[in-house]
mmCIF file of the N, C-alpha and C atoms, coordinates in Angstrom:
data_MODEL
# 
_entry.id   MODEL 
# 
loop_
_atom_site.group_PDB 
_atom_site.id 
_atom_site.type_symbol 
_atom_site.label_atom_id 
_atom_site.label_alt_id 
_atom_site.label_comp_id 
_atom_site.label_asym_id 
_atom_site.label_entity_id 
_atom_site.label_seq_id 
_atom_site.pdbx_PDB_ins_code 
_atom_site.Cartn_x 
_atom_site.Cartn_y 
_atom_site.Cartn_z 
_atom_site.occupancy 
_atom_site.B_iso_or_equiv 
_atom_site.pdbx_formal_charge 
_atom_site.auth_seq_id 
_atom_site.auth_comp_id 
_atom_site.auth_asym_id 
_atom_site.auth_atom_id 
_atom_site.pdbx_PDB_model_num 
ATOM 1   N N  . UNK A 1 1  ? -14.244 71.575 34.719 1.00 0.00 ? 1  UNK A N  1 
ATOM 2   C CA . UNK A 1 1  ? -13.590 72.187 33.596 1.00 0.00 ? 1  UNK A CA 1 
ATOM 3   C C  . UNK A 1 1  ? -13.057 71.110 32.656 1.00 0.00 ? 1  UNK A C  1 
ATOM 4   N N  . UNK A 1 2  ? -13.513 71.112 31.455 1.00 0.00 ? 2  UNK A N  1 
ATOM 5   C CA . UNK A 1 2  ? -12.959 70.599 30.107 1.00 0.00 ? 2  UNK A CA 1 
ATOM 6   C C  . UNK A 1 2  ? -11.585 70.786 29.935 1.00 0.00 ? 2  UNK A C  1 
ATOM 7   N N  . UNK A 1 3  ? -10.932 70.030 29.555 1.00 0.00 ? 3  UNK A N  1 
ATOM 8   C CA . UNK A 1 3  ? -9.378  70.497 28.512 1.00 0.00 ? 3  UNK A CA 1 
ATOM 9   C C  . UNK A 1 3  ? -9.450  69.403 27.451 1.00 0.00 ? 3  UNK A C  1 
ATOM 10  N N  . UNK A 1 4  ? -9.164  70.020 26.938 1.00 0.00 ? 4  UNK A N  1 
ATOM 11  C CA . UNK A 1 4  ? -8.927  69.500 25.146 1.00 0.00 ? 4  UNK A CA 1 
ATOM 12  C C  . UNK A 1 4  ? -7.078  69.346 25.183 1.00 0.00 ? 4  UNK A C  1 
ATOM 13  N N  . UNK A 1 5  ? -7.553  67.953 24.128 1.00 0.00 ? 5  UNK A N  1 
ATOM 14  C CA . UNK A 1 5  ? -6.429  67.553 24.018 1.00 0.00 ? 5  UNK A CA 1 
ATOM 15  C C  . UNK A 1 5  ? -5.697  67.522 22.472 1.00 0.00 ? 5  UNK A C  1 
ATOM 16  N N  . UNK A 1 6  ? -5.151  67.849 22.509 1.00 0.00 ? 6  UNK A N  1 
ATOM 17  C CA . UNK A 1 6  ? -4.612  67.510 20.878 1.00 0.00 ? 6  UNK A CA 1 
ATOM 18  C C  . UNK A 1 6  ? -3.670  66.693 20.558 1.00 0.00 ? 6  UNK A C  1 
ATOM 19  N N  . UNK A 1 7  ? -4.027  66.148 19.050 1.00 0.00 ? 7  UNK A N  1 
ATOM 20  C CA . UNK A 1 7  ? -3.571  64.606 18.955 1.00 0.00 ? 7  UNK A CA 1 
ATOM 21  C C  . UNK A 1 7  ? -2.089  65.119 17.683 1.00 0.00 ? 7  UNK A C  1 
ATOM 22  N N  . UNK A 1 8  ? -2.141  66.662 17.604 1.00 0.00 ? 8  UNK A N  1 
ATOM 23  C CA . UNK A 1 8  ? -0.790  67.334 17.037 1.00 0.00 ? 8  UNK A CA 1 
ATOM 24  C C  . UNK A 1 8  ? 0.524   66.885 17.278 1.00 0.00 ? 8  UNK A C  1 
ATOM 25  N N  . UNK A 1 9  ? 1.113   66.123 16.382 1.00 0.00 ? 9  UNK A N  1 
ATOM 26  C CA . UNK A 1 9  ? 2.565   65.641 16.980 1.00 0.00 ? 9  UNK A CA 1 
ATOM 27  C C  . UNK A 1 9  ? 3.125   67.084 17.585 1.00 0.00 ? 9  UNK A C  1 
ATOM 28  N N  . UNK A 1 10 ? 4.178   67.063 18.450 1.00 0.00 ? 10 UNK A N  1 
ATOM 29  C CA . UNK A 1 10 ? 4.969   67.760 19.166 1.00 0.00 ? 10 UNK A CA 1 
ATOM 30  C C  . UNK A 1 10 ? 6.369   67.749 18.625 1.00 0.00 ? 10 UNK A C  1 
ATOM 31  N N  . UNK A 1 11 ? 6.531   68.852 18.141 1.00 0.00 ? 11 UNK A N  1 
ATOM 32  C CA . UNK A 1 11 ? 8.447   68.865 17.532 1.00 0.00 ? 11 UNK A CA 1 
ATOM 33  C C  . UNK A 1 11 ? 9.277   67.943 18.446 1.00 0.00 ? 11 UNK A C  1 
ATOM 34  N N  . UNK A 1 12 ? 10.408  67.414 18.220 1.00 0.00 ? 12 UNK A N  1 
ATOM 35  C CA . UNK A 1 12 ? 11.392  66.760 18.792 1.00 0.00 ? 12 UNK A CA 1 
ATOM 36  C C  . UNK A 1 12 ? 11.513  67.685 19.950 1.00 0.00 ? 12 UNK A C  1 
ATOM 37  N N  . UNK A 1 13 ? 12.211  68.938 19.763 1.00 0.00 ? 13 UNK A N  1 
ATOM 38  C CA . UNK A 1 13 ? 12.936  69.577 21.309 1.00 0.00 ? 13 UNK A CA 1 
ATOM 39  C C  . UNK A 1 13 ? 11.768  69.630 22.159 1.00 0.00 ? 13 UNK A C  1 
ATOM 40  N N  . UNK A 1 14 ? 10.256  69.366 21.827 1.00 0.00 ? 14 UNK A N  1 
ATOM 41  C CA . UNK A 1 14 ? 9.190   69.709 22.722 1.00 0.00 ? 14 UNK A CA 1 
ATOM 42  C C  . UNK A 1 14 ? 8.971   68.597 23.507 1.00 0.00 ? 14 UNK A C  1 
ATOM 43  N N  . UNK A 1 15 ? 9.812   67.517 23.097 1.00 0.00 ? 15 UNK A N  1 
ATOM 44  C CA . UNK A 1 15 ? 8.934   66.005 23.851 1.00 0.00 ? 15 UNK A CA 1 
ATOM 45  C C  . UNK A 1 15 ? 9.652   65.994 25.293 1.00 0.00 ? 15 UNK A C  1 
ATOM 46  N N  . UNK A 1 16 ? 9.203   65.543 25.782 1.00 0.00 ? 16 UNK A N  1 
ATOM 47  C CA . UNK A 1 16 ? 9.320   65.206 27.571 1.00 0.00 ? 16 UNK A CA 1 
ATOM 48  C C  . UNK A 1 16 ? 9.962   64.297 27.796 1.00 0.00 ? 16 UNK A C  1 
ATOM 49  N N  . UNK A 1 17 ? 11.541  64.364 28.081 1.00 0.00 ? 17 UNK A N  1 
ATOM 50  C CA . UNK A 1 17 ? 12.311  63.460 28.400 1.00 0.00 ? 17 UNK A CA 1 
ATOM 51  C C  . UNK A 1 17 ? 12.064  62.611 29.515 1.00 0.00 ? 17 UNK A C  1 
ATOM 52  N N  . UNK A 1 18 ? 12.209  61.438 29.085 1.00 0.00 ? 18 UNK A N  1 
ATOM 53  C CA . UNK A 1 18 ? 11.362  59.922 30.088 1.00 0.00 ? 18 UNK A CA 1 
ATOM 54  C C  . UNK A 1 18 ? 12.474  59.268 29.879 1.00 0.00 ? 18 UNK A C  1 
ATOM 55  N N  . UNK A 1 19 ? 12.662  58.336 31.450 1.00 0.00 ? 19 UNK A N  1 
ATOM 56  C CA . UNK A 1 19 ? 14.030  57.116 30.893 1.00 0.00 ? 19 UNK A CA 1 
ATOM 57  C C  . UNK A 1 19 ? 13.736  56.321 30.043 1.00 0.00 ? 19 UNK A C  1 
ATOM 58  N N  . UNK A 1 20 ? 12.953  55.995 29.268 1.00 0.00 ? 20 UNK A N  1 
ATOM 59  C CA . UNK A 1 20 ? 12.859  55.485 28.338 1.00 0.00 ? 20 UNK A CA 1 
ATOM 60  C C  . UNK A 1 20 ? 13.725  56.098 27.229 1.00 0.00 ? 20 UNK A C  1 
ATOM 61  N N  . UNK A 1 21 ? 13.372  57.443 27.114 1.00 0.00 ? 21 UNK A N  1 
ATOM 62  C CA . UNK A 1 21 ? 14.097  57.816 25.838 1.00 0.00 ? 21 UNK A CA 1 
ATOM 63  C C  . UNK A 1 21 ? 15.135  58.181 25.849 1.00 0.00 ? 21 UNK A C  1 
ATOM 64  N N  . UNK A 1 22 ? 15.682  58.864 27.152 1.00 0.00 ? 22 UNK A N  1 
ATOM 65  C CA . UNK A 1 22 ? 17.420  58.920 28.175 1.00 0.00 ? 22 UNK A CA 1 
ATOM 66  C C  . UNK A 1 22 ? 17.783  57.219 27.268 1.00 0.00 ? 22 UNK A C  1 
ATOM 67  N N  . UNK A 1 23 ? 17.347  56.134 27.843 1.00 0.00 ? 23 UNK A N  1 
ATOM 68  C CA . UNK A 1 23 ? 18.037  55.207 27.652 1.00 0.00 ? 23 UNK A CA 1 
ATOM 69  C C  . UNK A 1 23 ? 18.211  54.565 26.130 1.00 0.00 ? 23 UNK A C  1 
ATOM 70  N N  . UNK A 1 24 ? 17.224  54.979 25.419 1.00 0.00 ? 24 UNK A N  1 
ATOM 71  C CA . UNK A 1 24 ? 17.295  55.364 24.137 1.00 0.00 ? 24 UNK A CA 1 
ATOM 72  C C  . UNK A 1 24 ? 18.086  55.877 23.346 1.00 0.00 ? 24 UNK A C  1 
ATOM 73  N N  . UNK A 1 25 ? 18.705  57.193 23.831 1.00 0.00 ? 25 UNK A N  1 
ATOM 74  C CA . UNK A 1 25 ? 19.471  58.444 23.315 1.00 0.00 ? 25 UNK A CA 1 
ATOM 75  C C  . UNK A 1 25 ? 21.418  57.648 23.572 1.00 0.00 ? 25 UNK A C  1 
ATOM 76  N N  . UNK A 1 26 ? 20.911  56.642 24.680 1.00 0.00 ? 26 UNK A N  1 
ATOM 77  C CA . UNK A 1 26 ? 22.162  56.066 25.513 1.00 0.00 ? 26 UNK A CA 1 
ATOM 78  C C  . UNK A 1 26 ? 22.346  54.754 24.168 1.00 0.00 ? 26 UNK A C  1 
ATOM 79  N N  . UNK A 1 27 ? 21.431  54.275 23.972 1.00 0.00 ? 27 UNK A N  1 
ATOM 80  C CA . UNK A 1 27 ? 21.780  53.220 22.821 1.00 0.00 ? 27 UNK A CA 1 
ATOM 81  C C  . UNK A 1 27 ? 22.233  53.532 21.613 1.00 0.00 ? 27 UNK A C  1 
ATOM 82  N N  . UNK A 1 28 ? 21.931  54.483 21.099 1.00 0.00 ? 28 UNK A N  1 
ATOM 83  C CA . UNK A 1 28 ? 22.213  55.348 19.764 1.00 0.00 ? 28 UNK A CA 1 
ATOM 84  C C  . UNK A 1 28 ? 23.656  55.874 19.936 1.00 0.00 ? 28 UNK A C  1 
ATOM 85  N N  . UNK A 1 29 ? 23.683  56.044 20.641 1.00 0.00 ? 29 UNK A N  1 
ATOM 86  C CA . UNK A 1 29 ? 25.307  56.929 21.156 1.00 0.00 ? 29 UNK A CA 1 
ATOM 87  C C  . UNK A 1 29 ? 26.676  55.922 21.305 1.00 0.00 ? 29 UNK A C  1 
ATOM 88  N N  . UNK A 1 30 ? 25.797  54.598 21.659 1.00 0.00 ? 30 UNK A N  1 
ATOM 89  C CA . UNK A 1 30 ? 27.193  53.475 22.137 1.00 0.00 ? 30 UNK A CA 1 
ATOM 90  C C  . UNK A 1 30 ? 27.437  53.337 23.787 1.00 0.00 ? 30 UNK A C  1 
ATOM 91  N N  . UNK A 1 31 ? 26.321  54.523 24.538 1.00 0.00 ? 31 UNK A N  1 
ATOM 92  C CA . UNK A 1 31 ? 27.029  53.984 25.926 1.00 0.00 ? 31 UNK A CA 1 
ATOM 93  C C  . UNK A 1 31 ? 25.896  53.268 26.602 1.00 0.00 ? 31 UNK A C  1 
ATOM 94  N N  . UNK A 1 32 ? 26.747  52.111 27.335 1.00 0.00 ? 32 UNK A N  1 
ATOM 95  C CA . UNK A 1 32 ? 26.101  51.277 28.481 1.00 0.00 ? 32 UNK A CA 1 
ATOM 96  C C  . UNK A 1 32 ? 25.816  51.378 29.701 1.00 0.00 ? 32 UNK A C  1 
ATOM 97  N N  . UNK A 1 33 ? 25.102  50.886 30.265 1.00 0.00 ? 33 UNK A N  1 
ATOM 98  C CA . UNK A 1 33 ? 24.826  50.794 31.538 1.00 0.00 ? 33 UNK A CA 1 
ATOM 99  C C  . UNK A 1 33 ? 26.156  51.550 32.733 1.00 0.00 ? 33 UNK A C  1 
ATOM 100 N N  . UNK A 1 34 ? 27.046  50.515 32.573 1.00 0.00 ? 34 UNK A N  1 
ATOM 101 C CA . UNK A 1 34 ? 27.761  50.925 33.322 1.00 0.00 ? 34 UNK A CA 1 
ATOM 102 C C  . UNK A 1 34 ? 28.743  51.900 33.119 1.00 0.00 ? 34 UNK A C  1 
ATOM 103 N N  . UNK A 1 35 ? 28.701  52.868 32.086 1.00 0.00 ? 35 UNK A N  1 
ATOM 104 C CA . UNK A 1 35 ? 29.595  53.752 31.972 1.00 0.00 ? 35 UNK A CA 1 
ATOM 105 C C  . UNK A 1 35 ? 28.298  55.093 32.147 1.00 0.00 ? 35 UNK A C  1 
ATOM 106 N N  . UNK A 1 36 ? 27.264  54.583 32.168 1.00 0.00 ? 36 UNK A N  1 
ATOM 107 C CA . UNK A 1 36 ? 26.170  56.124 32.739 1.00 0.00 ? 36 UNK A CA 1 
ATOM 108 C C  . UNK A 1 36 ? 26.674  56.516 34.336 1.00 0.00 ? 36 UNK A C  1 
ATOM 109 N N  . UNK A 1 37 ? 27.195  55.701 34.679 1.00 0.00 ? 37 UNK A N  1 
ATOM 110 C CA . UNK A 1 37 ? 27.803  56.016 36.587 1.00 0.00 ? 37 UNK A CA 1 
ATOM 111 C C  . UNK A 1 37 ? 29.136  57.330 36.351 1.00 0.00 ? 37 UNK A C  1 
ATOM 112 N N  . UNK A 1 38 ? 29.810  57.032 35.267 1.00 0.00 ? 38 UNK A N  1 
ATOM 113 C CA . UNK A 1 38 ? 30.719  57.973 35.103 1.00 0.00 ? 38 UNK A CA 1 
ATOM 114 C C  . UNK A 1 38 ? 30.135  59.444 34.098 1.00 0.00 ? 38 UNK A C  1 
ATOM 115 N N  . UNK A 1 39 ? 28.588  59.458 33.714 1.00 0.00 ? 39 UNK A N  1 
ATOM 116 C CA . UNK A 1 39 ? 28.312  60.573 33.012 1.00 0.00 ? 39 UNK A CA 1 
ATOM 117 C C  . UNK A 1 39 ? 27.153  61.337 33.462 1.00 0.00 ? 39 UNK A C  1 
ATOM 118 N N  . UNK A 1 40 ? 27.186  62.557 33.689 1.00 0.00 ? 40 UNK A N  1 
ATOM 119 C CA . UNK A 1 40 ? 25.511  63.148 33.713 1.00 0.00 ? 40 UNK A CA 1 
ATOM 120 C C  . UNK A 1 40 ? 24.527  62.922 32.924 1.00 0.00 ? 40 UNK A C  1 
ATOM 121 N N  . UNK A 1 41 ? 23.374  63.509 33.010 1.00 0.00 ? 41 UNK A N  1 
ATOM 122 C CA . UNK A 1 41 ? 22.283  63.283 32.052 1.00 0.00 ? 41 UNK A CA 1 
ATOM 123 C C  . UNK A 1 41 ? 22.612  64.473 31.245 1.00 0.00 ? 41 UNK A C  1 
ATOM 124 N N  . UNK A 1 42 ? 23.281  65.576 31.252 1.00 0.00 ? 42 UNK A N  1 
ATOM 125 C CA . UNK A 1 42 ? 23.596  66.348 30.431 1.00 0.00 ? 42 UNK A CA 1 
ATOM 126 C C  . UNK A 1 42 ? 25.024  66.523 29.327 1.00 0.00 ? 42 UNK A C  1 
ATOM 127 N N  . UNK A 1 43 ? 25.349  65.528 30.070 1.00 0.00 ? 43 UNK A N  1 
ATOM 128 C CA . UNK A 1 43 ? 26.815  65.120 29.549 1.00 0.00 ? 43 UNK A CA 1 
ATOM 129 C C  . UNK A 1 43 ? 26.405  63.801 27.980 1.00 0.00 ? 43 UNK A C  1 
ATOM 130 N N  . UNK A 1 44 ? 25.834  63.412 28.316 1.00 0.00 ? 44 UNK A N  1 
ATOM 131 C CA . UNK A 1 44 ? 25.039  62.207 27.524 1.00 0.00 ? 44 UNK A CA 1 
ATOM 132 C C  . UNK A 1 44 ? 24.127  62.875 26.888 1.00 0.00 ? 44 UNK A C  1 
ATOM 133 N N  . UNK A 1 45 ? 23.128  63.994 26.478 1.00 0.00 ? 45 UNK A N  1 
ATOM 134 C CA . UNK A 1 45 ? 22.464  64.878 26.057 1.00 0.00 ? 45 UNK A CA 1 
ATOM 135 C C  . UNK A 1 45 ? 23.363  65.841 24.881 1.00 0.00 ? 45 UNK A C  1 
ATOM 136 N N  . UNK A 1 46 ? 24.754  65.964 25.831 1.00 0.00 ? 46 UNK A N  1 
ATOM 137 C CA . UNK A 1 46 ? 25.001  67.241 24.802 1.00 0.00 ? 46 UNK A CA 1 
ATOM 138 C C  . UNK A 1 46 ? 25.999  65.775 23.779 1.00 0.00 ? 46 UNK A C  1 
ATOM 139 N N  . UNK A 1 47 ? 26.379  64.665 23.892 1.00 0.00 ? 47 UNK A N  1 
ATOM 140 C CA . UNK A 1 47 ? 27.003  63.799 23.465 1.00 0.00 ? 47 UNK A CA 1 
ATOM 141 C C  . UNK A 1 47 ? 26.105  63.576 22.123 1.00 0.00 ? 47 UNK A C  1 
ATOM 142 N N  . UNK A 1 48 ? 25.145  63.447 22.476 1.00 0.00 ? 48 UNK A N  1 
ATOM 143 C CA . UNK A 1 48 ? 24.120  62.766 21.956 1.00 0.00 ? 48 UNK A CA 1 
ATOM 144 C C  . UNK A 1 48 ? 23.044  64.267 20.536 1.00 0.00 ? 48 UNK A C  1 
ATOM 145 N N  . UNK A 1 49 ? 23.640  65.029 21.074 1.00 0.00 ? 49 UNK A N  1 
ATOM 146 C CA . UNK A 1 49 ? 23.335  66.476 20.191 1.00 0.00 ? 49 UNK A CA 1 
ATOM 147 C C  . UNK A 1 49 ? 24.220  66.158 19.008 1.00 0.00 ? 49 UNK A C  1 
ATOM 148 N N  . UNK A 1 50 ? 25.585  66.267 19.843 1.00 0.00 ? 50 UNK A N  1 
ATOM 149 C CA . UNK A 1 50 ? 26.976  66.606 18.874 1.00 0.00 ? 50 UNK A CA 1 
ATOM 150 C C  . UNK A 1 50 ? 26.978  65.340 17.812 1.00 0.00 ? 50 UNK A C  1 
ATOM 151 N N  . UNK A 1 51 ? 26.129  64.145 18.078 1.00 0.00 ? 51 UNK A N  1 
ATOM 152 C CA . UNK A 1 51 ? 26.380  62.829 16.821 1.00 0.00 ? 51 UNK A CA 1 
ATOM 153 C C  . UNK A 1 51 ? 25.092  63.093 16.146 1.00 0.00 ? 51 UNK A C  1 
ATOM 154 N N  . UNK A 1 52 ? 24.152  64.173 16.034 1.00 0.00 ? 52 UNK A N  1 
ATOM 155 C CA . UNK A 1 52 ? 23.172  64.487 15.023 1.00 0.00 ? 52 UNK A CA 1 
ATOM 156 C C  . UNK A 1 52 ? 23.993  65.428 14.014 1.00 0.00 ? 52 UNK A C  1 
ATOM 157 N N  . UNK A 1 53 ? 25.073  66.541 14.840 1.00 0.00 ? 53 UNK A N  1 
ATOM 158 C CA . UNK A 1 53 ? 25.432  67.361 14.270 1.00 0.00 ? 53 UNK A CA 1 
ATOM 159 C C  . UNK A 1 53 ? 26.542  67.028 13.237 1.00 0.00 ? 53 UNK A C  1 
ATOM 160 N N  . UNK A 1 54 ? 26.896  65.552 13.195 1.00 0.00 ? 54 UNK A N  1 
ATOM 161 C CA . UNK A 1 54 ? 28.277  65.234 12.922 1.00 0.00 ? 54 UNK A CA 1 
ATOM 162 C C  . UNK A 1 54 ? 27.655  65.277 11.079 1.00 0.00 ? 54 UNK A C  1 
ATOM 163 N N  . UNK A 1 55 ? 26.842  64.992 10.478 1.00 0.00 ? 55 UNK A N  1 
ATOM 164 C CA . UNK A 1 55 ? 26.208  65.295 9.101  1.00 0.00 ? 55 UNK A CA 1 
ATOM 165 C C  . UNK A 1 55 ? 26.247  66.699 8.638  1.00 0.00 ? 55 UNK A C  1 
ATOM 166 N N  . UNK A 1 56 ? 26.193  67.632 9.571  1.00 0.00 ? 56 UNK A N  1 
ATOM 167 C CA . UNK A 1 56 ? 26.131  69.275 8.565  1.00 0.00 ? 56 UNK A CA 1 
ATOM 168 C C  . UNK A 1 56 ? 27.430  69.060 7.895  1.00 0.00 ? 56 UNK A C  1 
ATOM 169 N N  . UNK A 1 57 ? 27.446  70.202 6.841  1.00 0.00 ? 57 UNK A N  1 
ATOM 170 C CA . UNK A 1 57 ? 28.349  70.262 6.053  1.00 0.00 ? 57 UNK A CA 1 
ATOM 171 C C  . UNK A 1 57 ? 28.223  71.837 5.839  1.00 0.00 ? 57 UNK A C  1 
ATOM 172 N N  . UNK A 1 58 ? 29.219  72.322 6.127  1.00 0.00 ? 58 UNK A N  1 
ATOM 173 C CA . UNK A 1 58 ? 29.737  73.858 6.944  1.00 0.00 ? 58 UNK A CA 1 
ATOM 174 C C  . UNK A 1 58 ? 30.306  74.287 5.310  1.00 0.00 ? 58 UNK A C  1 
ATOM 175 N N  . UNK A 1 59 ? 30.187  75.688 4.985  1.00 0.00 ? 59 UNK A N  1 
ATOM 176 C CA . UNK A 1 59 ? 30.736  76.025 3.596  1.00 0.00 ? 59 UNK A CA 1 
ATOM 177 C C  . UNK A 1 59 ? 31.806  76.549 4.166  1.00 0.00 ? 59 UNK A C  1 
ATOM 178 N N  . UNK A 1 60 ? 32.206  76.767 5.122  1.00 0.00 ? 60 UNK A N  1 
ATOM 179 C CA . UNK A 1 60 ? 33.483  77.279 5.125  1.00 0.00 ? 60 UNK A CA 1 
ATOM 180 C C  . UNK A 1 60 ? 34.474  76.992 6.307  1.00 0.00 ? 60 UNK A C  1 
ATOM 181 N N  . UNK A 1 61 ? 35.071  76.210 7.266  1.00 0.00 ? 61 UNK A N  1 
ATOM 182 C CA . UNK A 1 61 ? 35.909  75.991 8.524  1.00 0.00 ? 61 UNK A CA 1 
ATOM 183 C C  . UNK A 1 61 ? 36.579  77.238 8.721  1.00 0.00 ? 61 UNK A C  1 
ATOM 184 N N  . UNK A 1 62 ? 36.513  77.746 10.156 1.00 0.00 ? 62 UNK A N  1 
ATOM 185 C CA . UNK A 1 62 ? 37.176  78.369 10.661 1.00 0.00 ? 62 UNK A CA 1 
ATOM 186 C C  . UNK A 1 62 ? 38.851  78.231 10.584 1.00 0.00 ? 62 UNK A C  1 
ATOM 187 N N  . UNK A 1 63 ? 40.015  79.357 10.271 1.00 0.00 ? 63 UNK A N  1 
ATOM 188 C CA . UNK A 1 63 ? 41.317  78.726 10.530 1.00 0.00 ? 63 UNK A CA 1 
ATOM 189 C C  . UNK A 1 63 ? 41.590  79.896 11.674 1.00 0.00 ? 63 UNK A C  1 
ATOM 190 N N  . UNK A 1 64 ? 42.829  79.732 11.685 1.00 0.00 ? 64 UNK A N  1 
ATOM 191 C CA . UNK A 1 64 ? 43.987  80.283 13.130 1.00 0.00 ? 64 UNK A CA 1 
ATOM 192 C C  . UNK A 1 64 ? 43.407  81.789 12.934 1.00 0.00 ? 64 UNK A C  1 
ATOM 193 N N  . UNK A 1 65 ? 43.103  82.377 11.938 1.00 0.00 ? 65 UNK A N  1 
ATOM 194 C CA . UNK A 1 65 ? 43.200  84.145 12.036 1.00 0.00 ? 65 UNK A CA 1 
ATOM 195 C C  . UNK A 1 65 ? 41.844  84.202 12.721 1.00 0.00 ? 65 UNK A C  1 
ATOM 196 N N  . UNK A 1 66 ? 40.771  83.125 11.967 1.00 0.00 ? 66 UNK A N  1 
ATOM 197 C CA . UNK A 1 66 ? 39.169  83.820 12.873 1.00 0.00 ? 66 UNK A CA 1 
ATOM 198 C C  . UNK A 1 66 ? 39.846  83.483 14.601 1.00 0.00 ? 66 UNK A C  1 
ATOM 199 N N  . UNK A 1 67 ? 39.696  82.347 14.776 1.00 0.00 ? 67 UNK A N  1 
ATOM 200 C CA . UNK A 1 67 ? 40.089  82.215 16.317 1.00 0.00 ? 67 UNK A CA 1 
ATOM 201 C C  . UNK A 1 67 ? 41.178  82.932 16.685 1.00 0.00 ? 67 UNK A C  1 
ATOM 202 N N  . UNK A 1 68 ? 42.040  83.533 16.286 1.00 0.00 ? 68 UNK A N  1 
ATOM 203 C CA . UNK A 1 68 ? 42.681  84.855 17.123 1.00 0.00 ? 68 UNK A CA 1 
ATOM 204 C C  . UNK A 1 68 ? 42.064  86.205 17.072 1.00 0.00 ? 68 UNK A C  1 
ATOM 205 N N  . UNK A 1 69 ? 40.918  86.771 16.341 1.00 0.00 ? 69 UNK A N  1 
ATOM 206 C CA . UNK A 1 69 ? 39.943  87.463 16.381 1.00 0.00 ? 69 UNK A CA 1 
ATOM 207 C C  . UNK A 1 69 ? 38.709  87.366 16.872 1.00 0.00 ? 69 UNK A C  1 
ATOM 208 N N  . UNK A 1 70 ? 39.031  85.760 17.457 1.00 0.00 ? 70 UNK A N  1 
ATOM 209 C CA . UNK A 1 70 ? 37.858  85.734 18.429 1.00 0.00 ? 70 UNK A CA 1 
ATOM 210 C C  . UNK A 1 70 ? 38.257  86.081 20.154 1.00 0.00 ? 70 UNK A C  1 
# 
């Protein structure tokens, strides 16, 4: 059996996390070697989400009345 391959880049959330790019995601962020002993791989993931997100620009911030209606 044949399989075909395609040479189609793959969106970002589709790529296959490899330590390469874990340690990658770890350089961009500021953390080292030895402070990965004190973090998960998901802890460093969602770290590493929240400093893409730090650029949106929100039309409106939540104050005290939404979060007491939440």
């Amino acid at each position: 059996m044949r399989r075909k391959f395609s040479l189609k880049k793959l969106p970002k959330s589709s790529r296959e996390m490899t330590t390469a790019l874990f340690l990658l995601r770890c350089v961009e962020i500021g953390i080292n070697i030895s402070e990965l002993d004190l973090l998960t791989i998901g802890m460093v993931l969602d770290i590493w989400t929240e400093k893409s997100n730090d650029g949106v620009k929100y039309s409106k911030a939540a104050g005290q009345a939404e979060f007491d209606r939440f």
